[in-house]
C-alpha positions as CSV (number, residue, x, y, z in Angstrom):
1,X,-88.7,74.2,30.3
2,X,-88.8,78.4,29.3
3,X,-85.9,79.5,28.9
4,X,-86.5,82.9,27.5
5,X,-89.1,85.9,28.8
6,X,-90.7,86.1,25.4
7,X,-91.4,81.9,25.5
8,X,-92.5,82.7,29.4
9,X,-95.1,85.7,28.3
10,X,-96.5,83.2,25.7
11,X,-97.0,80.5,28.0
12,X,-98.5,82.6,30.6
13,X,-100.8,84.0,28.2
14,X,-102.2,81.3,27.3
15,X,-102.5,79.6,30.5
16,X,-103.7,82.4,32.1
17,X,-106.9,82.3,30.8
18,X,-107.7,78.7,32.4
19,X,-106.1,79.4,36.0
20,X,-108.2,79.5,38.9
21,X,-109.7,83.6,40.2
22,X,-109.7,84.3,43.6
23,X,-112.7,83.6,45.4
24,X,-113.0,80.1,43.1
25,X,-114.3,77.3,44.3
26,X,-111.5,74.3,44.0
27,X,-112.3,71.5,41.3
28,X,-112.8,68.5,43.6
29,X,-110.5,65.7,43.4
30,X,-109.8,62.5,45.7
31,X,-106.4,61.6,46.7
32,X,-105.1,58.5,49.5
33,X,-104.9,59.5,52.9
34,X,-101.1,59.6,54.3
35,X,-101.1,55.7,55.1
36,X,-102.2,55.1,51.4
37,X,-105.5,53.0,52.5
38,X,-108.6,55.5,52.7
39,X,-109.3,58.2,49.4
40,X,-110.5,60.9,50.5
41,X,-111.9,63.6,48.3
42,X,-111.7,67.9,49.1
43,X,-115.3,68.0,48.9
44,X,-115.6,65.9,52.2
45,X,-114.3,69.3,53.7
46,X,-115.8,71.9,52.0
47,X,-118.0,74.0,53.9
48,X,-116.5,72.2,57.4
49,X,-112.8,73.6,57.9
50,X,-109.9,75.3,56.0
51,X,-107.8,72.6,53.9
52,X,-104.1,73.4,53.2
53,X,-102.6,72.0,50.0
54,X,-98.8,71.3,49.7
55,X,-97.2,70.6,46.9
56,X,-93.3,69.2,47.4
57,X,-90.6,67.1,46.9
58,X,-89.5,64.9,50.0
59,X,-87.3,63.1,48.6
């Protein structure tokens, strides 16, 4: 965890550098569907429709 700003510049410095620009294509990846049977992969959408991403806690 950063706790301080300087410890928070470093970090983002260095990460920086590997994040994703705008206008990036997404690195594919595959993932279960919701009832945990099918994978399904992002690149079965690209080019077909806009795919939302959320990233969350339901506990």
């Amino acid at each position: 965890m950063i706790t301080d700003r300087k410890s928070a510049t470093t970090w983002q410095k260095k990460y920086d550098l590997q994040a994703p620009k705008v206008g990036d294509t997404a690195p594919d990846f595959s993932l279960c569907d919701a009832n945990g049977r099918n994978s399904v992969r992002l690149s079965d959408y690209r080019q077909k429709m806009p795919v939302a991403l959320i990233f969350g806690s339901f506990t």
